[in-house]
Every structure is written in structure tokens, then in C-alpha cells.
NUVEX-605191 format. One record per residue (C-alpha): x negated, z, y negated; residue in three letters; residue number from 1. Coordinates in steps of 0.2 Angstrom, whole numbers. Example, Ala and Ser with C-alpha at 12.3 -4.5 7.8 and 13.67 -1.06 7.14 Angstrom:
2
(atom (-62 39 22) 'ALA' 1)
(atom (-68 36 5) 'SER' 2)
REM end
This chain:
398
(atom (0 0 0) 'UNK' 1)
(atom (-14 6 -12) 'UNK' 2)
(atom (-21 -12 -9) 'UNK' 3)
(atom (-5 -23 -14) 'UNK' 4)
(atom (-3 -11 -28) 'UNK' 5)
(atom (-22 -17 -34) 'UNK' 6)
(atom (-17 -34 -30) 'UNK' 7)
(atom (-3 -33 -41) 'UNK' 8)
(atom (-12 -27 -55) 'UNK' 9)
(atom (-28 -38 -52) 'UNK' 10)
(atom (-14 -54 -52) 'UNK' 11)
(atom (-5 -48 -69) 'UNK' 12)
(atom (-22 -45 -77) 'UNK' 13)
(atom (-28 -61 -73) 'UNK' 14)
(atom (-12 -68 -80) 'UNK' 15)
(atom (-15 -61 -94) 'UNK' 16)
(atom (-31 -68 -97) 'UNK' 17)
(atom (-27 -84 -93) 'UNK' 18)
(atom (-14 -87 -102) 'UNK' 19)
(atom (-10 -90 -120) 'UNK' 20)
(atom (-2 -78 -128) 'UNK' 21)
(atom (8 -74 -142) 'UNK' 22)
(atom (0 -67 -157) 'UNK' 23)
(atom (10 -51 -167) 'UNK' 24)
(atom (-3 -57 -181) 'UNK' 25)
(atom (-13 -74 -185) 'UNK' 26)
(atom (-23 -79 -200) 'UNK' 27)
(atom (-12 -67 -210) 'UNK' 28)
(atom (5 -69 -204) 'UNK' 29)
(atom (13 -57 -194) 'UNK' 30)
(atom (30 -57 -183) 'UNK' 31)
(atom (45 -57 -192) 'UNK' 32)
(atom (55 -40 -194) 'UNK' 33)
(atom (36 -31 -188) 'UNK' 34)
(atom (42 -34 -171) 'UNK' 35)
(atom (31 -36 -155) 'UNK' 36)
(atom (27 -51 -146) 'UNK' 37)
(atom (37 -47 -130) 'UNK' 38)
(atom (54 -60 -128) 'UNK' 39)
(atom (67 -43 -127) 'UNK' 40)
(atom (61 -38 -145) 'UNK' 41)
(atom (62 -55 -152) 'UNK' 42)
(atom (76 -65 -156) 'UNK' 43)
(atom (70 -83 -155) 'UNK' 44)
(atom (83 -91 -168) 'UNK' 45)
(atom (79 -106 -179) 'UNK' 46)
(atom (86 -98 -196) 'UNK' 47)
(atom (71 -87 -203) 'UNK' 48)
(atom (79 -78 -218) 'UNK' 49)
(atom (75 -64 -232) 'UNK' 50)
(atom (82 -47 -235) 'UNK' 51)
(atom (98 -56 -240) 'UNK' 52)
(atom (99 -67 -225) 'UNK' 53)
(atom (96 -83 -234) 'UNK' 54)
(atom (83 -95 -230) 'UNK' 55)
(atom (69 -103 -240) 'UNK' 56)
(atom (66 -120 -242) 'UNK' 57)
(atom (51 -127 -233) 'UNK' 58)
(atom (42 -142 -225) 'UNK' 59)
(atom (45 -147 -207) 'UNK' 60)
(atom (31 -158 -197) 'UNK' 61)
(atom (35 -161 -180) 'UNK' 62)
(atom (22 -167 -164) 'UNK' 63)
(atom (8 -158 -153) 'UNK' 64)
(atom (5 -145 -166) 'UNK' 65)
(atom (-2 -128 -161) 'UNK' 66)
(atom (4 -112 -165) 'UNK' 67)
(atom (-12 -108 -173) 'UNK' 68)
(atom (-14 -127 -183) 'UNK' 69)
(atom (5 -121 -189) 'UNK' 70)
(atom (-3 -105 -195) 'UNK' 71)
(atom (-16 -114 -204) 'UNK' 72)
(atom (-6 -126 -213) 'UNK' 73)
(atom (3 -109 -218) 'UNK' 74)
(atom (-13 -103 -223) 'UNK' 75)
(atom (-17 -116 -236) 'UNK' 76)
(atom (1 -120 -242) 'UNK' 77)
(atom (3 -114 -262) 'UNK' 78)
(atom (17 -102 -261) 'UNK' 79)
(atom (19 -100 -241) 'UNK' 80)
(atom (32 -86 -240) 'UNK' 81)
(atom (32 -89 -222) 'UNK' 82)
(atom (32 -103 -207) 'UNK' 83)
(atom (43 -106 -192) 'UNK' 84)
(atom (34 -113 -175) 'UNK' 85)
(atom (44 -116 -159) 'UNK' 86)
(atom (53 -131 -148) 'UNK' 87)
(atom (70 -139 -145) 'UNK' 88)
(atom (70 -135 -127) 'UNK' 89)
(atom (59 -120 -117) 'UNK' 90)
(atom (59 -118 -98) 'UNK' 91)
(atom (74 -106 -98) 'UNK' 92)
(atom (68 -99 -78) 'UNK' 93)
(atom (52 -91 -86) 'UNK' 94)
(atom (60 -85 -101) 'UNK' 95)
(atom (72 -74 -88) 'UNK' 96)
(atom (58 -73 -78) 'UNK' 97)
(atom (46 -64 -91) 'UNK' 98)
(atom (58 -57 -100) 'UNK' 99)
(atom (53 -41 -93) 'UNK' 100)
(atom (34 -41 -99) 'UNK' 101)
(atom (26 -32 -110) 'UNK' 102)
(atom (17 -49 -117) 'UNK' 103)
(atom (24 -66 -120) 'UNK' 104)
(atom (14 -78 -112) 'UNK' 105)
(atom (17 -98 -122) 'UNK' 106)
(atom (10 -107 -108) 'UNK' 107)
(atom (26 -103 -95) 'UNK' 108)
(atom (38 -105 -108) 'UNK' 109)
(atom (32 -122 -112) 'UNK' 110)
(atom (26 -138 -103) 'UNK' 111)
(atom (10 -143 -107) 'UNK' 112)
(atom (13 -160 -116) 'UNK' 113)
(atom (27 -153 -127) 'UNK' 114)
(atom (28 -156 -145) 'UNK' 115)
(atom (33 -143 -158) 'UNK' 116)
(atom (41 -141 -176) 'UNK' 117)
(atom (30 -131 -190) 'UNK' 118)
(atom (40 -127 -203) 'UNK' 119)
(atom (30 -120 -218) 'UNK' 120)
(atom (42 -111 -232) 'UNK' 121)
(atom (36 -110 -248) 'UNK' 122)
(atom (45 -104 -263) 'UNK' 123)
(atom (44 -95 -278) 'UNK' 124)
(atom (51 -77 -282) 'UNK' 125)
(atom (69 -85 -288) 'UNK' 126)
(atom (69 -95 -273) 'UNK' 127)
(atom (64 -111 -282) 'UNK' 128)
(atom (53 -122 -271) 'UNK' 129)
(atom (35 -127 -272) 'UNK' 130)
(atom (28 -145 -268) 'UNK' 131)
(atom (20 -147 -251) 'UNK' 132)
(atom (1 -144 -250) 'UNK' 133)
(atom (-8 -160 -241) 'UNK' 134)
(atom (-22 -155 -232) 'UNK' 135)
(atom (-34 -165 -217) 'UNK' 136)
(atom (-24 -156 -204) 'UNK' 137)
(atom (-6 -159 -211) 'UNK' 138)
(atom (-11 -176 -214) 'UNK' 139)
(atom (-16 -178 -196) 'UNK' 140)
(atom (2 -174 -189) 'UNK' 141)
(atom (6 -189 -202) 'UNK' 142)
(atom (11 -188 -220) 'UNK' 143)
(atom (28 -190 -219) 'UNK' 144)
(atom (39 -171 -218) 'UNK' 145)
(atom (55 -165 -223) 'UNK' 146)
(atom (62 -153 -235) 'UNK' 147)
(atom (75 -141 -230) 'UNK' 148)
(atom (89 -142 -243) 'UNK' 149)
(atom (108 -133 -238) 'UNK' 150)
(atom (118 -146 -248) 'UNK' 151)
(atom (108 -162 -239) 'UNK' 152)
(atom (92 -169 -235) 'UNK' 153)
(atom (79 -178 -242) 'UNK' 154)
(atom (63 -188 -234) 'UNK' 155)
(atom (48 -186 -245) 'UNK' 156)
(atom (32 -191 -244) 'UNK' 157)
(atom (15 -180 -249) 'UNK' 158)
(atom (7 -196 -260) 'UNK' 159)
(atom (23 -195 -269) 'UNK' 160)
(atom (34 -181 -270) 'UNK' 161)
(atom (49 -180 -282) 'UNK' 162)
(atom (51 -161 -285) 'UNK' 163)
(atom (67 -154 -286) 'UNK' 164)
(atom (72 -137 -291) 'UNK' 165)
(atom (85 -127 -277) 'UNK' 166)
(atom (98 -118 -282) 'UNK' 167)
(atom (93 -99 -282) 'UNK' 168)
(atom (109 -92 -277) 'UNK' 169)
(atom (109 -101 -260) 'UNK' 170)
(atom (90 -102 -255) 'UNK' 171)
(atom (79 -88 -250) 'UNK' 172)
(atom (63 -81 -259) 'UNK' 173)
(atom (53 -77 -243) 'UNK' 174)
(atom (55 -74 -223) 'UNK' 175)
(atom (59 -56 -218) 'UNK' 176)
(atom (70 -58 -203) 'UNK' 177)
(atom (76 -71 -188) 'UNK' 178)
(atom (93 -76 -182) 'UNK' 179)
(atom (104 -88 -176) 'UNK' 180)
(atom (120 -96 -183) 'UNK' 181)
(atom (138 -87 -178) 'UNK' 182)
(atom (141 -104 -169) 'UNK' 183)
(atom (127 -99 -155) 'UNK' 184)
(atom (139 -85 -151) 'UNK' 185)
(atom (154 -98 -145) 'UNK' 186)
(atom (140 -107 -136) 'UNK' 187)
(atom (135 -103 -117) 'UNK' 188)
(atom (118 -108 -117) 'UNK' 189)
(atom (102 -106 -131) 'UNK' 190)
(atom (93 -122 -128) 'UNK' 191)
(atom (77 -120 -142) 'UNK' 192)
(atom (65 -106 -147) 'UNK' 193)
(atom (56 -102 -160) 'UNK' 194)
(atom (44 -89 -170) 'UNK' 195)
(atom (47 -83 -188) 'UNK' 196)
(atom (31 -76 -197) 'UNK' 197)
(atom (29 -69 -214) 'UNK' 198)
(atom (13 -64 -223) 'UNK' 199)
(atom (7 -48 -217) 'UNK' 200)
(atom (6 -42 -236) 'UNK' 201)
(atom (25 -44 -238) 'UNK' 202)
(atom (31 -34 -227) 'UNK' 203)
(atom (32 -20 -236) 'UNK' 204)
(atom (44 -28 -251) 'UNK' 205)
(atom (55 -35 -234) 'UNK' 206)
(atom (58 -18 -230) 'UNK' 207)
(atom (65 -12 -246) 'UNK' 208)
(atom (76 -27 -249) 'UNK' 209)
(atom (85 -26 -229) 'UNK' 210)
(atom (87 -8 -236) 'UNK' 211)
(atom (95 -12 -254) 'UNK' 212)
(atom (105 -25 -246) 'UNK' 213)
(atom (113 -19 -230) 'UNK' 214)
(atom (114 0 -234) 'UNK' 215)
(atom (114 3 -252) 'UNK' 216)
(atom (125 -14 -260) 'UNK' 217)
(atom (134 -16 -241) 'UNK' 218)
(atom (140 1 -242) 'UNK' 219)
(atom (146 -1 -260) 'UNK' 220)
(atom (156 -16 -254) 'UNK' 221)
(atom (164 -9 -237) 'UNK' 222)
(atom (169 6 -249) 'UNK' 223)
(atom (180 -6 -262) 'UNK' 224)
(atom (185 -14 -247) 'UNK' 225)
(atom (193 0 -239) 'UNK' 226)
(atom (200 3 -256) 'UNK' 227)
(atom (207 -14 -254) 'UNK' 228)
(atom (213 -11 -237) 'UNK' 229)
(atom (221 7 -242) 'UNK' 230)
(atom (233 -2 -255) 'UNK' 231)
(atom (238 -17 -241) 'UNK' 232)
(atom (243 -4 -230) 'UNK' 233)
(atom (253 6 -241) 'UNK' 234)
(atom (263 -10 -249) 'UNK' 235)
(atom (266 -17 -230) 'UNK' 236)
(atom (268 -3 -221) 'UNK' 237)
(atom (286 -5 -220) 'UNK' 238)
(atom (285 -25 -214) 'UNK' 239)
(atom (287 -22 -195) 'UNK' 240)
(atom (283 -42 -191) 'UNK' 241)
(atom (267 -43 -200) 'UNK' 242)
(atom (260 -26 -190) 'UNK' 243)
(atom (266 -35 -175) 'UNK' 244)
(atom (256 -48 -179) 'UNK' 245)
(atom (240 -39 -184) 'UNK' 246)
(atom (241 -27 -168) 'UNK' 247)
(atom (238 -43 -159) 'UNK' 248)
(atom (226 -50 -168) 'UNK' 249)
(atom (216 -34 -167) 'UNK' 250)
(atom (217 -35 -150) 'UNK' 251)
(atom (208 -53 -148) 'UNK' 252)
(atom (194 -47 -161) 'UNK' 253)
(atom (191 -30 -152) 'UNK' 254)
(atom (188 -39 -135) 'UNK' 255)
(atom (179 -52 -143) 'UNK' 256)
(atom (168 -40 -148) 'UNK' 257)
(atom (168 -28 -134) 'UNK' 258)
(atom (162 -42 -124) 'UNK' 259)
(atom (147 -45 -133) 'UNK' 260)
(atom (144 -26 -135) 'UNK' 261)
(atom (147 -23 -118) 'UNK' 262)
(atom (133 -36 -113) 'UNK' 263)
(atom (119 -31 -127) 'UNK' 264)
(atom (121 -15 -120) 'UNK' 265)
(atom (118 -20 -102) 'UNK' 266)
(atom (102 -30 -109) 'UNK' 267)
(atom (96 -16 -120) 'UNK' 268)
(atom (96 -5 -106) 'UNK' 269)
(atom (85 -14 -92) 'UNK' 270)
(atom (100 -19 -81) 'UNK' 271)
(atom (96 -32 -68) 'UNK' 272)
(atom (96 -50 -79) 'UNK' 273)
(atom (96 -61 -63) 'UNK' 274)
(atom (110 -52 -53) 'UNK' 275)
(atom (123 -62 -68) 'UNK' 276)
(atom (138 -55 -57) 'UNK' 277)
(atom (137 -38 -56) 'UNK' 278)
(atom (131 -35 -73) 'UNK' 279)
(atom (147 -47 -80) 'UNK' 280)
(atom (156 -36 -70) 'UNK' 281)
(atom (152 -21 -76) 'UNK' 282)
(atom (153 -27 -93) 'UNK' 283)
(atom (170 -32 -91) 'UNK' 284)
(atom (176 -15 -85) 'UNK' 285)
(atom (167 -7 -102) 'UNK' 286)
(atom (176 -21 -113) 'UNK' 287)
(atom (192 -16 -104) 'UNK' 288)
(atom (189 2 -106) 'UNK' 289)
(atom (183 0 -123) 'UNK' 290)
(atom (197 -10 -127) 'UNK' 291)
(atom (211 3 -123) 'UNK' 292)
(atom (202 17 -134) 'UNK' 293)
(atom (201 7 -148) 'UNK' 294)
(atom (219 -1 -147) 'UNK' 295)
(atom (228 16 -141) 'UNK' 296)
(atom (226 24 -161) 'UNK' 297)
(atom (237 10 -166) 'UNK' 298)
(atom (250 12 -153) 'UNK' 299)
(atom (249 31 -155) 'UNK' 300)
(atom (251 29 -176) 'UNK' 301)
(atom (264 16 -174) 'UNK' 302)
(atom (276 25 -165) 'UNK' 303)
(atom (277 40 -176) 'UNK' 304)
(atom (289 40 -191) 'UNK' 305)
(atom (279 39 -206) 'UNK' 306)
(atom (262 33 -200) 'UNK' 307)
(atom (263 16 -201) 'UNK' 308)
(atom (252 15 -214) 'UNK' 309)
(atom (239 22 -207) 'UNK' 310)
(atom (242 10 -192) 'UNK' 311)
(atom (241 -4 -202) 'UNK' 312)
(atom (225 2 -213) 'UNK' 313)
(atom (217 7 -195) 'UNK' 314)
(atom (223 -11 -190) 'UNK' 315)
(atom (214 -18 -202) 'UNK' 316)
(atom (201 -12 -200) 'UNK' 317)
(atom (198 -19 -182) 'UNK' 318)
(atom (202 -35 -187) 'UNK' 319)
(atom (188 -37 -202) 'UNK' 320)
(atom (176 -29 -190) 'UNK' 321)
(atom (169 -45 -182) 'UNK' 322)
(atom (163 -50 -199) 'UNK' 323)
(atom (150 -37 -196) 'UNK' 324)
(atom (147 -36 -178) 'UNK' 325)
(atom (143 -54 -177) 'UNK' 326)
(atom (131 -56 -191) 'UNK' 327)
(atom (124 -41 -183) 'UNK' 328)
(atom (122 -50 -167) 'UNK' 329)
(atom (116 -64 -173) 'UNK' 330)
(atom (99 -54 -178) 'UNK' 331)
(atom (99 -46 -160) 'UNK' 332)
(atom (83 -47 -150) 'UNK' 333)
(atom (82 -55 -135) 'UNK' 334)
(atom (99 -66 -141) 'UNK' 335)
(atom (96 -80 -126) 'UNK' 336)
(atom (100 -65 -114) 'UNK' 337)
(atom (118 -64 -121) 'UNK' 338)
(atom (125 -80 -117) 'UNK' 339)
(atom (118 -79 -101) 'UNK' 340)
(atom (131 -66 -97) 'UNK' 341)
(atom (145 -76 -105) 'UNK' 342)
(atom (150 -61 -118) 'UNK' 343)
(atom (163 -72 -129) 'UNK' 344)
(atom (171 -78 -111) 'UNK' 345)
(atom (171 -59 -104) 'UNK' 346)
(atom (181 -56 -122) 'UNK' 347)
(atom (193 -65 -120) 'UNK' 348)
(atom (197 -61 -100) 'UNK' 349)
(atom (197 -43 -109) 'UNK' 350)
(atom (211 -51 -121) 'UNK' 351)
(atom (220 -56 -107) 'UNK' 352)
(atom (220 -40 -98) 'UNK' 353)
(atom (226 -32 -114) 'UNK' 354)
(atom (241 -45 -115) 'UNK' 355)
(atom (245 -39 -98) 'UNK' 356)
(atom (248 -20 -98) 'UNK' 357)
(atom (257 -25 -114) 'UNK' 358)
(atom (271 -36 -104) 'UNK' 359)
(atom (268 -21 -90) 'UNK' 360)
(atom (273 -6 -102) 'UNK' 361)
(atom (279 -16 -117) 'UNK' 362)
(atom (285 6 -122) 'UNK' 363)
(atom (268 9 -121) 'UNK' 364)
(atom (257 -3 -123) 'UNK' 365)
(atom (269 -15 -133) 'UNK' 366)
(atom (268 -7 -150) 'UNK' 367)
(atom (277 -10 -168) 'UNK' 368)
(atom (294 -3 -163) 'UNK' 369)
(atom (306 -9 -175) 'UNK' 370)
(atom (316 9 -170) 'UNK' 371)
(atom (308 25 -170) 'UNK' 372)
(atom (301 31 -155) 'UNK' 373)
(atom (314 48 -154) 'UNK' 374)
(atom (330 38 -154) 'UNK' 375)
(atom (339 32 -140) 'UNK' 376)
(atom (339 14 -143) 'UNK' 377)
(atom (354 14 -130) 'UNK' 378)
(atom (364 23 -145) 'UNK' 379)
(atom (359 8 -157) 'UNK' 380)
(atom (367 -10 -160) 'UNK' 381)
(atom (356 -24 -169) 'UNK' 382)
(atom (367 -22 -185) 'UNK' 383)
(atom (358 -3 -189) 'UNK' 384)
(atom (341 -11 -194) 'UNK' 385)
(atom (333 -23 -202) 'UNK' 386)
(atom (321 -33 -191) 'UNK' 387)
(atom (310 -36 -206) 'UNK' 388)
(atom (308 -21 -210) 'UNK' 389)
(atom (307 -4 -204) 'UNK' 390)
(atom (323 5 -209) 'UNK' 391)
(atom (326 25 -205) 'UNK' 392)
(atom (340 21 -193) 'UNK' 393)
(atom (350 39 -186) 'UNK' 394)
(atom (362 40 -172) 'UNK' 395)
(atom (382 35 -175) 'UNK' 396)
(atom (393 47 -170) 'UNK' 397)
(atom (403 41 -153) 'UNK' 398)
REM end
């Protein structure tokens, strides 16, 4: 045993060293978000972003450029806030496969003739762009690259490059984070890869804007949006329909959401990644369970007299949430590993379930009586309330 277990070690340290790994720092740039090059800390996303989640504008080259040729175009770029190195397409068996590893080694991630997109950002502090930088080794992947504009896109060449000023409000000033775009989530698969890095110096100023803009201004905005929330509870607490119709949705968005919870928490956690079935499994009974917790409130406020306002603000709440927990997503490390499991798809069969005990024990699970819950509705004809609204209905005398 003692000689398998040396074996194993001899083999993984010889993998090591011949492989080619992924650098947490190269000729000045560090990983986005001062992560460390292992694939369950990284996210792999093509949107590299600053502290407000916007991108800056950039350069894009594309052919059998290096990691560390990327790096050094970085290097020598006036203004680089940041470059972007990675593929279209990764071999997806040794992503899974290495997924585990405390290292991230390029060479089983990629085939050997591949060709890769470098990306150099460069922009000034308002987010205004900066010319491309030609150089011998930028013009050896070809002089032609492409600027990375939001509203469209525009071919320019290095001998002659037309500047144009970006709009400030829509382009970032630097690279702090990685993501992917909310469509990803609705997808099954993540078919490219790629590595944000920032210069090492900046890291510092990233930190401080993530934390203005996600804790000190997103607290001052969820805080007028309760507000908001409150009144819309208190004006339509008496319209029965539209709480009808917001329990539902609530109920979509929570297992939507479940399902994507349910599986990150699977990942986070070191559960088997191969063993797909079991883990979906699993996950499924958490976003059922889940489910019911964070429904049962609702049905529990809407059936006593008075409460439907806080039903409805508790209601809406749920339904904003996914505004939140999918941006948040979007940022989450080791992202490839949640569409493996089929989260959005694990939602929705929770959505279903949900539907079900609500056709089952439409009392109980049904929710948004139009009569009070202590009545005898046997007692009651259709002429004593108003369908559209929630009336304070007592019993006739016989």
C-alpha cells in the first residue's frame, strides 16, 4: 500500500512538472478577484468587468497566442487595465476531470494546436478608451484587431486608427471581476474558457469599489426598494386576483432559483461531479424542500384576515429576488460545473411539484382565498363577495 501511495504522489508530481500551468501572477497581472489558479475558484466567463460589473473596452487578436505573449502585449499596452486570454472550445472531460486539483494544468484543458483570443483592455479612469499600442509581437499575430464597443463593432487597423471616445456610463474603467452573461444560466452546456487578469497594483482600488457598490450603494437601493414594495402591498392588498397571480409567480422564481442553489451548494461542498444522477437527485429534494419553506409564509399570511399585506409585500419580495441571485451566479466560481447538473431544468421539475400539492390540497397549498379562512364557505353564496376583491364577508342567518 505504502508503495501505490508513493506512486501516486511520484505520478501527480511529475504531472506537475510537466505540465504548463496556470499562473496566479505573470509579468504584473494577477487573477481576477485575487483568486487561485485552481478551476473550482475560477469562473472562466468571457465578460471581465470592474467594481460596477461593466466591462472595458479593449483589443481582441486571435491565433496561436500564448498565455504569456498575451501578457506581454498587456505589458506594453498604454493604459492596459487588464487582458482576457482563453478559447471558444476546452476539452470539457479534463475540465471535470481536474476539477478537483489544487493546480490548473493548460495543457489537458487544451489541444496542442489550438488557437486563442487575447484581449487587452485599455482605458482611462472615466472609461474612455485608449488607441491600441503596436508592437513586433502584436504585429506578428497580424495588424488587424477589433475594438470592443456595446452599441456595435468596428474593424480598425493599427497604421490607422480612427479614435473614438466610449460612452462612460456603459464602459468600464478597469478589470476587477469575471462572469458570464444571465443567458449562460438557460443554457445546458459552457462551451469556452477564459482567464481575466488585472494589474497586480489595482487590486487594492477593486476591492474598495466591489465594496461601495454591492454593500454600501446596493444596500441603499434594496432599502428604497422595500420602501417601494411596502406601499404596493398596502394599495393592493385587497386585489385577491393579482396576489393569485403573484403567489404563482413566486413559486416559478423560487424553484428557479432553488435549483441553481441547490446545485452550487452540491459543487461548493466536494460532492461527487461525475456521479450527475445522484447529485441531481439530491438537489432536487433540497429545491423541493426549499421550495415549501419559502412558499408556506405566503399561504400562512394569506389566510389570515388582515395579513394580506404582508403576504403580498413578502410576495414580492420572492419574485424580485432572481434579479439578485442570478447576477450573483453569474460571478460564481467553477460556473461550468452548474450546467452540468442542469439547475434551471431541476427548477422548473421543482415548479411542477409545487403545482401539484397545489391541485392535491388546493386548502392548503392553494392559497389567496377570496373567503376567509374561519368561515364555512358552505354557509356562503357567490353573491356575498366580490371576486376582485377581498370583502369581509359574515355568516347569513338561516
Amino acid at each position: 500500500m505504502m508503495k501505490l501511495a508513493w506512486a501516486a504522489v511520484l505520478f501527480a508530481l511529475g504531472r506537475q512538472a510537466s505540465a504548463e500551468m496556470l499562473p496566479k501572477s505573470i509579468r504584473g497581472f494577477m487573477l481576477s478577484g485575487n483568486k487561485q489558479p485552481t478551476l473550482k475558484r475560477l469562473n472562466g466567463g468571457p465578460l471581465c468587468t470592474d467594481g460596477t460589473g461593466a466591462s472595458p473596452n479593449g483589443y481582441r487578436m486571435q491565433g496561436k497566442i500564448s498565455l504569456n505573449d498575451c501578457a506581454s502585449m498587456a505589458q506594453q499596452q498604454e493604459g492596459c487595465v487588464g487582458f482576457r486570454w482563453g478559447a471558444t472550445s476546452y476539452n470539457q472531460e479534463g475540465y471535470l476531470r481536474d476539477v478537483s486539483e489544487d493546480f490548473i494544468d493548460l495543457a489537458q484543458l487544451f489541444e496542442p494546436d489550438q488557437e486563442f483570443e487575447c484581449e487587452v483592455y485599455a482605458a482611462t479612469e472615466d472609461g474612455k478608451s485608449i488607441n491600441f499600442t503596436t508592437t513586433e509581437l502584436s504585429q506578428k499575430f497580424g495588424y488587424g484587431a477589433r475594438r470592443l464597443k456595446i452599441l456595435k463593432k468596428k474593424i480598425l487597423i493599427h497604421q490607422n486608427v480612427k479614435k473614438e471616445d466610449s460612452d462612460a456610463t456603459k464602459h468600464g474603467n478597469g478589470v476587477c471581476r469575471q462572469r458570464y452573461s444571465l443567458l449562460k444560466l438557460f443554457q445546458t452546456e459552457v462551451t469556452d474558457l477564459w482567464f481575466c487578469f488585472l494589474p497586480e497594483e489595482k487590486w487594492e482600488s477593486c476591492d474598495k469599489d466591489l465594496f461601495n457598490f454591492y454593500i454600501v450603494e446596493g444596500s441603499a437601493f434594496a432599502a428604497g426598494l422595500l420602501f417601494f414594495f411596502a406601499i404596493i402591498s398596502h394599495v393592493m392588498s385587497e386585489q385577491r386576483q393579482f396576489s393569485w397571480a403573484l403567489l404563482w409567480i413566486a413559486r416559478l422564481t423560487v424553484n428557479l432559483q432553488l435549483g441553481i442553489y441547490s446545485v452550487w451548494f452540491l459543487v461548493k461542498h466536494g460532492y461527487n461531479f461525475n456521479d450527475i444522477t445522484s447529485t441531481n437527485m439530491l438537489a432536487l429534494v433540497m429545491t423541493v424542500v426549499g421550495s415549501t419553506v419559502l412558499i408556506s409564509p405566503a399561504l400562512l399570511l394569506e389566510s389570515m384576515r388582515g395579513c394580506h399585506g404582508f403576504a403580498l409585500f413578502y410576495l414580492l419580495i420572492l419574485c424580485f429576488s432572481p434579479s439578485v441571485t442570478f447576477e450573483a451566479m453569474s460571478y460564481f466560481s467553477g460556473f461550468p460545473l452548474l450546467l452540468a447538473h442542469y439547475p434551471m431544468v431541476l427548477g422548473l421539475v421543482g415548479f411542477l411539484i409545487e403545482a401539484l400539492k397545489a391541485v392535491i390540497a388546493p386548502l392548503r397549498c392553494g392559497g389567496c382565498r377570496v373567503v376567509p379562512a374561519d368561515l364555512d364557505m358552505s354557509e356562503l353564496r357567490k353573491q356575498d363577495y366580490t371576486p376582485m376583491f377581498y370583502t369581509e364577508v359574515t355568516a347569513r342567518e338561516p
